[in-house]
Residue, then its C-alpha position, 0 to 999 in steps of 0.5 A: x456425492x461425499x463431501x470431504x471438505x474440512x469442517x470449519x465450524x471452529x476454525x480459529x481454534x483448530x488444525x485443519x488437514x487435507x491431501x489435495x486432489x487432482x482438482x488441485x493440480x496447477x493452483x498456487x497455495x494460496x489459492x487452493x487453501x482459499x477455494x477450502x475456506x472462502x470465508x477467509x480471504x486470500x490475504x489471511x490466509x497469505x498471512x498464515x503461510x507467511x508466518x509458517x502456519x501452512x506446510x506442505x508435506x510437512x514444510x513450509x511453503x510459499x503462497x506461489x507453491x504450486x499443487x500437484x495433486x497428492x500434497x498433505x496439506x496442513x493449517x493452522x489458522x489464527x485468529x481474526x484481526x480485531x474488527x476495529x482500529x484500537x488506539x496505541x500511543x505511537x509518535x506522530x508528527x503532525x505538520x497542520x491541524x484544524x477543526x476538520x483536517x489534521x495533516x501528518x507527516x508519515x514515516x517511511x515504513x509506517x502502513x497507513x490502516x490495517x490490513x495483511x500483515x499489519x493489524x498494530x502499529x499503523x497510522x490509524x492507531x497512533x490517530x486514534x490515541x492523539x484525536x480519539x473520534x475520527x471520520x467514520x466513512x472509511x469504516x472501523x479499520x480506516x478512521x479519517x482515512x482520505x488516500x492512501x501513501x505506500x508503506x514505504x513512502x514518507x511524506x504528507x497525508x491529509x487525515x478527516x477529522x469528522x465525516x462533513x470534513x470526510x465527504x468534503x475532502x474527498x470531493x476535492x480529490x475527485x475532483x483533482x483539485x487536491x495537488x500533490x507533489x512528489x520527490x523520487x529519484x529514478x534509474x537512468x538518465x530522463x532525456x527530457x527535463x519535462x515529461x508527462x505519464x498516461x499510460x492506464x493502471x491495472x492490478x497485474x494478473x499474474x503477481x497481485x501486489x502488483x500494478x501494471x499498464x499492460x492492460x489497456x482497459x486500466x483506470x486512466x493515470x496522469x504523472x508529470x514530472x519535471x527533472x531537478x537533478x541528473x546524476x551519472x546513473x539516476x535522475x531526481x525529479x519533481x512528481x505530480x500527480x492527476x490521479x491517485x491509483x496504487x503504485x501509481x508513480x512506482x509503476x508508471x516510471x518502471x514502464x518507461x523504463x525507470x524504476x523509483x530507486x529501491x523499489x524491488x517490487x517494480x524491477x529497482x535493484x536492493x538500495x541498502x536503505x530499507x525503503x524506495x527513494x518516493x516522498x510526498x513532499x507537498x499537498x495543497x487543498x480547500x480546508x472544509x474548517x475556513x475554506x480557504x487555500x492551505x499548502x502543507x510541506x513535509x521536508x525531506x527525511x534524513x535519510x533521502x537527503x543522505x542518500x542524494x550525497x552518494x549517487 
């Protein structure tokens, strides 16, 4: 059997062109350019479709473009991403710090640690030129980083100072001892001023940057949530949380049928404000530095507070 499979030997620096086969026919794009090249992961090469260095027929298509059979393919790979975080001089503001933790009150918009799409400008970069060394247990992309805060979620994140500090702290979220407080402003009216979220989380099948409980074999997810707030067609409310899936709040509120405000991904309607209505408001935890109780508010940014006004 011929092999007619692109040669790949120096692909960071070469096109590489194919027509797809009835093999093909019924993959995503994505997909199919990953079966090609499977030491490139699927989210590099949804980063190369997304900045147009994948055409199909000549044009540019999405990664959920699906084969027919019989498309001229064409790639133009980049280069990698660095293999390790670099320091770059980012502002950050920094509400506690001791010889083990510092704890940072993350912009909305800011990613926490490289990955697709975001390799500069991330809160590991702007740690790495304010501190220098950090925990190196998340590895060389993910200096000092314990958990994680969506893109677009503000508030307070605990960052590792040294890997003692590291191992330390992440017992602590293991072991839920780590309480985390949330403020988030959801569609409709909650009927009752105390609820409590069970429901198990799974990445969703079908579209992959999503979450989903639908499966019921996903990881166990605890949400309890206290009403602040009712508005005519939102509720502000107090989130807590017993766990720490991704998407956790976002998706298990849009499964009771009331999405985080802005949050298109999980059904919300386009808010105008560039971001969703979810802010890590407080964090309580055992310094490994004095081992003592330290609770860290982050305050609300300007903009949640401006958009509490016109709801």
């Amino acid at each position: 059997m011929i092999d007619n499979r692109p040669q790949v030997d120096n692909l960071p620096y070469m096109g590489i062109q194919w027509t797809s086969t009835t093999d093909d026919a019924g993959l995503r794009l994505d997909s199919a350019i990953h079966q090609r090249l499977p030491q490139y992961s699927r989210s590099r090469v949804q980063d190369w479709i997304k900045s147009g260095r994948v055409t199909v027929n000549g044009a540019p298509a999405k990664a959920s473009y699906i084969l027919r059979g019989g498309e001229s393919i064409d790639v133009e790979p980049a280069d990698l991403p660095p293999l390790k975080a670099v320091a770059e001089q980012i502002p950050l503001d920094i509400l506690y710090e001791d010889d083990a933790v510092v704890a940072i009150n993350k912009p909305a918009g800011m990613v926490v640690h490289a990955g697709a799409g975001a390799h500069s400008g991330t809160l590991t970069n702007a740690l790495l030129h304010r501190f220098g060394a950090l925990s190196q247990l998340g590895g060389d992309l993910r200096p000092g980083i314990v958990h994680r805060l969506d893109r677009y979620t503000s508030g307070v994140i605990l960052v590792a100072r040294n890997d003692a500090a590291h191992l330390n702290l992440a017992r602590q979220f293991a072991s839920r001892t780590v309480e985390k407080t949330y403020l988030a402003l959801v569609h409709g009216r909650l009927d009752k001023d105390e609820g409590r979220i069970t429901s198990p989380i799974a990445r969703d099948p079908v579209r992959r940057t999503r979450m989903t409980t639908r499966i019921p074999t996903g990881r166990a997810a605890i949400t309890s949530s206290k009403v602040l707030r009712r508005f005519d067609a939102y509720t502000y409310v107090e989130v807590k949380i017993g766990t720490g899936r991704t998407h956790q709040i976002r998706v298990h509120f849009a499964s009771i049928g009331h999405s985080v405000a802005g949050d298109t991904l999980y059904g919300a309607p386009p808010a105008g404000q560039g971001r969703h209505f979810l802010h890590a408001a407080r964090i309580a935890f055992t310094s490994p530095a004095d081992g003592q109780r330290h609770t860290v508010e982050a305050p609300l940014p300007p903009e949640l507070v401006a958009w509490l006004k016109i709801v």
